[in-house]
C-alpha positions, 0 to 999 in steps of 0.5 A, a space after each residue: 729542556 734545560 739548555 732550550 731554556 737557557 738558549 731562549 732566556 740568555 737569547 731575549 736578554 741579549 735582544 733587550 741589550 741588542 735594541 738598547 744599543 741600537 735605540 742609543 745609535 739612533 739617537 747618536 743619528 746613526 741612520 736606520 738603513 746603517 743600522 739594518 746592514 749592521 744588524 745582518 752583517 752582526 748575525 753573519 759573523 756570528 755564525 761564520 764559523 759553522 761555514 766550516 762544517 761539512 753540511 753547510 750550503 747556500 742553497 740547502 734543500 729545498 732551493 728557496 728556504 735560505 732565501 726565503 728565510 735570509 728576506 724575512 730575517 732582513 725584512 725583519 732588521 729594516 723594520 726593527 732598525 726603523 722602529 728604533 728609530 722613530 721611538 724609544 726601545 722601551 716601546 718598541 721590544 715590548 711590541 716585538 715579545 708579541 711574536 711569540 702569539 704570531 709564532 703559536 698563531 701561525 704553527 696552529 694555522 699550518 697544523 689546520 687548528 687554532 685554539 681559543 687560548 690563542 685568541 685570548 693571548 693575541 687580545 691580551 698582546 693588543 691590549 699590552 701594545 695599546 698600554 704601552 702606546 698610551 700617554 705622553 712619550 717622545 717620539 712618533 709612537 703610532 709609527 714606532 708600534 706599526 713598525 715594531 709590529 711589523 719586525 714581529 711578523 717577519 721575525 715570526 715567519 723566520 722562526 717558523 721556518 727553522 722549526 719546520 726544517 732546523 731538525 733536519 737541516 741543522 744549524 750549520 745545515 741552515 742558519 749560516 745560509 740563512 744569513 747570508 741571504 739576509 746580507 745579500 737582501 740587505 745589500 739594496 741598503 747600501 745605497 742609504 747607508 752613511 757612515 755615522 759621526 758618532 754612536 758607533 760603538 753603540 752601533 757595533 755593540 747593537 749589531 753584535 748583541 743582535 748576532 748573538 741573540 739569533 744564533 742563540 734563538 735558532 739553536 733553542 728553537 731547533 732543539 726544541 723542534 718547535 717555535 713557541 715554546 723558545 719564543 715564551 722564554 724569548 718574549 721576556 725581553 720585553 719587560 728587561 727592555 723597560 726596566 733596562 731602558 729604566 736603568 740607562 735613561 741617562 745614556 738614552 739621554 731621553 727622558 721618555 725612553 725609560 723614567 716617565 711612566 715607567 709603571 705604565 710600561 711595566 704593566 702593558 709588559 705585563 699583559 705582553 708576559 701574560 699573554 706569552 704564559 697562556 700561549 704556553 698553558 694553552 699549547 
């Protein structure tokens, strides 16, 4: 339990550094679909040296689950790319630590039974989102919500399908595949993909961050043999997101993405944080 913990926690601080990064590149006019490819490139690499262990295959039993989870991972890092760019970080990981509610959501679905406290957790979660979308903020805020909300679900199926078979599988056995197949479904990109004029080492610093955190994520949720509760401790990042965002507003160069109503932020990441809470207390 303890390395789960530490897995998931060390996992959500590195997203919330991951996106930091990625929303700095995105000001920098890096282009959404470079900074897709970038993130499935980033965790590609990461996870490059378990192609060397016996068990790893690129079609792994059944046939369709690397694919299917390399779409939802690639899926996933489109729409987060696009949600980083049309608003700020502070905004946009908050929304995406409500995963952790579509991730209890879907395993109480695919066992045949949804508890109330799910409900309540997933009321909680809107009302945070709704919180962090309130008030005066730079950028195309409704955009930025819908597209993180978004990431979030196709983040949520990817996670889903690691604990139904990672105890089996294993990392080597699924995740090296599974990324593979997210660069493969990320190819399309290419034909949108610019070489940036500047933010690249933000950029190189978002697409390893990223890497990172999903090999870090995986392992916590495959030695956990389920999804939420590495999620929970996940679902942290949110409130790192806001106090980091906080803390680099002067590299941001965006006033909006850290100082103004940052109490504001604090508490729709608040609700986001009580929410992840009761889906631990309600499992």
């Amino acid at each position: 339990m303890i390395a789960v913990a530490g897995l998931a926690a060390a996992a959500g601080l590195i997203n919330a550094l991951g996106s930091l990064a990625g929303r700095r590149a995105a000001l920098a006019a890096v282009p959404p679909a470079t900074l897709a490819l970038a993130f499935a490139l980033g965790s590609a690499l990461a996870v490059a040296p378990w192609w060397l262990a016996s068990q790893a295959r690129l079609l792994p039993d059944p046939w369709w689950l690397a694919p299917a989870a390399g779409a939802l991972l690639a899926a996933g890092n489109i729409l987060l790319a696009a949600a980083l760019g049309a608003g700020s970080a502070a905004l946009a990981v908050p929304v995406l630590s409500g995963k952790v509610v579509l991730v209890a959501l879907g395993a109480a679905l695919l066992g045949g039974q949804l508890r109330p406290s799910g409900i309540f957790a997933a009321a909680l979660a809107c009302a945070g989102i709704v919180l962090l979308a309130a008030g005066p903020v730079r950028g195309r805020v409704g955009a930025t919500v819908a597209l993180a909300a978004a990431s979030a679900l196709a983040y949520a199926g990817f996670d889903l399908l690691f604990a139904h078979h990672g105890a089996r599988l294993g990392l080597a056995g699924m995740l090296p595949a599974a990324t593979a197949w997210g660069v493969l479904c990320s190819l399309p990109l290419l034909a949108r993909v610019r070489c940036p004029a500047g933010g690249r080492l933000a950029l190189v610093a978002g697409a390893a961050f990223n890497g990172v955190q999903t090999t870090a994520l995986v392992a916590a949720i495959i030695l956990a043999g389920d999804a939420t509760l590495p999620n929970v401790l996940y679902g942290c990042r949110g409130l790192w997101s806001v106090l980091l965002a906080a803390a680099a507003a002067a590299w941001l160069g965006h006033a909006d993405d850290g100082g103004s109503g940052l109490g504001r932020r604090l508490a729709g990441a608040g609700l986001l944080a009580a929410a992840i809470a009761i889906t631990l207390l309600g499992g």
